[in-house]
Backbone as CSV, one residue per row, in Angstrom:
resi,resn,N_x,N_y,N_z,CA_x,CA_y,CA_z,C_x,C_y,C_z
1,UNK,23.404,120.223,66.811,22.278,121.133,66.953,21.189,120.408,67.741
2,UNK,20.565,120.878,68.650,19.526,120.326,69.484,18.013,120.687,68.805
3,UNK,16.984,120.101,68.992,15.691,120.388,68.567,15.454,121.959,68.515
4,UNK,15.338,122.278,69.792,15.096,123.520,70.200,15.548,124.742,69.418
5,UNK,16.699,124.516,68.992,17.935,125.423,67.886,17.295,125.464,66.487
6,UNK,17.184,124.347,66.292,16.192,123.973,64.927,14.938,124.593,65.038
7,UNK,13.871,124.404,65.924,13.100,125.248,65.703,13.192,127.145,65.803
8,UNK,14.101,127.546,66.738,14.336,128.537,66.220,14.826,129.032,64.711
9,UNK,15.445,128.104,64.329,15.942,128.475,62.946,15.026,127.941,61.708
10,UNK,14.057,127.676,62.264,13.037,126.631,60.898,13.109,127.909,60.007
11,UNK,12.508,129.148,60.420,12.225,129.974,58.804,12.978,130.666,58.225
12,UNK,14.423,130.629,59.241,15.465,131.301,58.207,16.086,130.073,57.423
13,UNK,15.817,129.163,57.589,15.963,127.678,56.851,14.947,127.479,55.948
14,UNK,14.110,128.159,55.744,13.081,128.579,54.748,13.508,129.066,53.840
15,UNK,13.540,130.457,54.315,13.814,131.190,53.726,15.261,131.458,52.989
16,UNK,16.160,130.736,52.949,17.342,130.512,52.769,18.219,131.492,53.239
17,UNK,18.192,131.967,54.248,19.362,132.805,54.682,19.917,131.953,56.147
18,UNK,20.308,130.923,56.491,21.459,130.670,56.726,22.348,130.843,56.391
19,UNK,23.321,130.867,57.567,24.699,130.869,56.517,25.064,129.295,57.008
20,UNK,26.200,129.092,55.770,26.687,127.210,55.391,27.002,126.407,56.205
21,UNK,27.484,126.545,57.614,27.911,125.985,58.779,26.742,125.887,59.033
22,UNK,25.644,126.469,59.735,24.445,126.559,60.412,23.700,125.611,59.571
23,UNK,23.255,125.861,58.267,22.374,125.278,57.503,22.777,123.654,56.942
24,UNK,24.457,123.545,56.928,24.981,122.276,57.382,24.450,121.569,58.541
25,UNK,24.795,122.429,59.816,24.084,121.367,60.700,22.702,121.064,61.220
26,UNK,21.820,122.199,60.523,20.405,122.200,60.406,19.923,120.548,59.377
27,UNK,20.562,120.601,58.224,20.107,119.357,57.672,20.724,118.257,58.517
28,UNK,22.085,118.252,59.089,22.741,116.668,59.506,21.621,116.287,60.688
29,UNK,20.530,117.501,61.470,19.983,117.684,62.324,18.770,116.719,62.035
30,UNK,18.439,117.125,61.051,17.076,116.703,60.097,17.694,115.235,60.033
31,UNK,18.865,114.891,59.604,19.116,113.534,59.185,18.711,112.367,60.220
32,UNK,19.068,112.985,61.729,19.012,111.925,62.556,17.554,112.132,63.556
33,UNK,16.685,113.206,63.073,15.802,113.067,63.845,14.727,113.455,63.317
34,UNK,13.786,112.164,63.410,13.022,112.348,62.769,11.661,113.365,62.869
35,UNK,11.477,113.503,64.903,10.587,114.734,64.929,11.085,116.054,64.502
36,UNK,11.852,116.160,63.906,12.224,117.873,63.492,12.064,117.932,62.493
37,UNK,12.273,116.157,61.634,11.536,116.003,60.104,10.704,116.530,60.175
38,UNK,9.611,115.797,60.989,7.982,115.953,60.581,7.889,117.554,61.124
39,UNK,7.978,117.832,62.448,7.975,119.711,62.265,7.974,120.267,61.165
40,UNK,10.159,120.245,60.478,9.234,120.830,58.945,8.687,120.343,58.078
41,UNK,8.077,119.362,57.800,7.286,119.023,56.824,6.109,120.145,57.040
42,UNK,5.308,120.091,58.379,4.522,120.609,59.183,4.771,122.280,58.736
43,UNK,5.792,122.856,58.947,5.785,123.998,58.686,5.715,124.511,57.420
44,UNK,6.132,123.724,56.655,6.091,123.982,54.941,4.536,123.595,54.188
45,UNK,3.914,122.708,55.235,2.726,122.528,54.681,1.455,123.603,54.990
46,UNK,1.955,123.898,56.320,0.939,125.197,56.832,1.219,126.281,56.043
47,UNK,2.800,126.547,55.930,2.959,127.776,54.999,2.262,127.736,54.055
48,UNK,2.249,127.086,53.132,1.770,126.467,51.735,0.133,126.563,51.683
49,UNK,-0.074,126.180,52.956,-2.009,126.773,52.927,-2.634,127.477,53.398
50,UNK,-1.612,128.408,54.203,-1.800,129.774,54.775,-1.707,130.990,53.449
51,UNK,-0.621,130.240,52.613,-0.377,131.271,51.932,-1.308,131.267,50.604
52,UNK,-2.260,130.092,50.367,-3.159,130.505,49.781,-4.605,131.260,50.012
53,UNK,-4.684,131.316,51.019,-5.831,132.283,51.963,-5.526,133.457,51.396
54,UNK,-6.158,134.005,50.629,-6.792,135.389,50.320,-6.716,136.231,51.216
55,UNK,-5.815,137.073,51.746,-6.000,138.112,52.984,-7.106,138.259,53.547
56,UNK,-8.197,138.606,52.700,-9.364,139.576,53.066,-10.450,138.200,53.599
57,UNK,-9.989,137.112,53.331,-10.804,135.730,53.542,-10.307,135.908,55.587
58,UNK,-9.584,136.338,56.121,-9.557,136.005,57.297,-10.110,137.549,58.271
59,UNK,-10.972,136.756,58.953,-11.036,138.052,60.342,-9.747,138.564,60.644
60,UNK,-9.797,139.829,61.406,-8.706,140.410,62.142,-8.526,139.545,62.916
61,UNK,-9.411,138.979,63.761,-9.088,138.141,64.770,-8.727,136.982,64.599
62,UNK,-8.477,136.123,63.657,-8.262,135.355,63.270,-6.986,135.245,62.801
63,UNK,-6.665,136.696,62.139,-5.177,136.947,61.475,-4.449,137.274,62.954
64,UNK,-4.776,137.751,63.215,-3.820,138.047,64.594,-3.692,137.023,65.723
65,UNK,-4.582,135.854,66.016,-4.458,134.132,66.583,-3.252,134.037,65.414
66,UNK,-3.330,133.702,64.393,-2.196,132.950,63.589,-1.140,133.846,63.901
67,UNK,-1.297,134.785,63.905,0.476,135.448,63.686,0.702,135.204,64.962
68,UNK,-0.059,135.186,65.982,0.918,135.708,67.572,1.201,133.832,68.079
69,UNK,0.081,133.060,67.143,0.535,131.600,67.326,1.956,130.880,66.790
70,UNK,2.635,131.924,65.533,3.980,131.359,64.936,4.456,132.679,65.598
71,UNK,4.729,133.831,66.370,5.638,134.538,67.121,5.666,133.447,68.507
72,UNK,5.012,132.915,69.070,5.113,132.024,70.664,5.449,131.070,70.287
73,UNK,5.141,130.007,69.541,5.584,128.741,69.114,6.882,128.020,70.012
74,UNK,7.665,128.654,69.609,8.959,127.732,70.420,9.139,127.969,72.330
75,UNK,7.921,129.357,72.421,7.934,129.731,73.726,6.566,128.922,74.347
76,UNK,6.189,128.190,73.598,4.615,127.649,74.040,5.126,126.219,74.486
77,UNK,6.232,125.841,73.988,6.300,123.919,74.034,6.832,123.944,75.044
């Protein structure tokens, strides 16, 4: 699996719907490299403090920078 693959697949690797081949080579992926470590660390930690934000705590505009910033993500690097 190449970086690039991995980050497409970070949140169904979240979310646990891989299927066992894929999510096999998603971790052996993780094993040997360590920037895709820190990515998800990175992604599990933003989740984790995004998801305590109170909806109504963010502007529209603000909610809509974050969402259209994790829809581009892998199209931005």
């Amino acid at each position: 699996m190449t970086c690039a693959e991995l980050v497409e697949l970070v949140t169904a690797f979240l979310e646990g719907t891989l299927d066992s081949d894929t999510e096999r080579r998603f971790v052996e992926h993780l094993a040997i490299c360590e920037g895709c470590e820190i990515y998800l660390d990175q992604m599990r930690r933003t989740i984790d403090e995004v998801g305590q934000l109170p909806p109504e705590s963010l502007s529209d505009e603000t909610r809509d920078r974050l969402l259209d910033t994790f829809r581009n993500f892998p199209r931005d690097r």
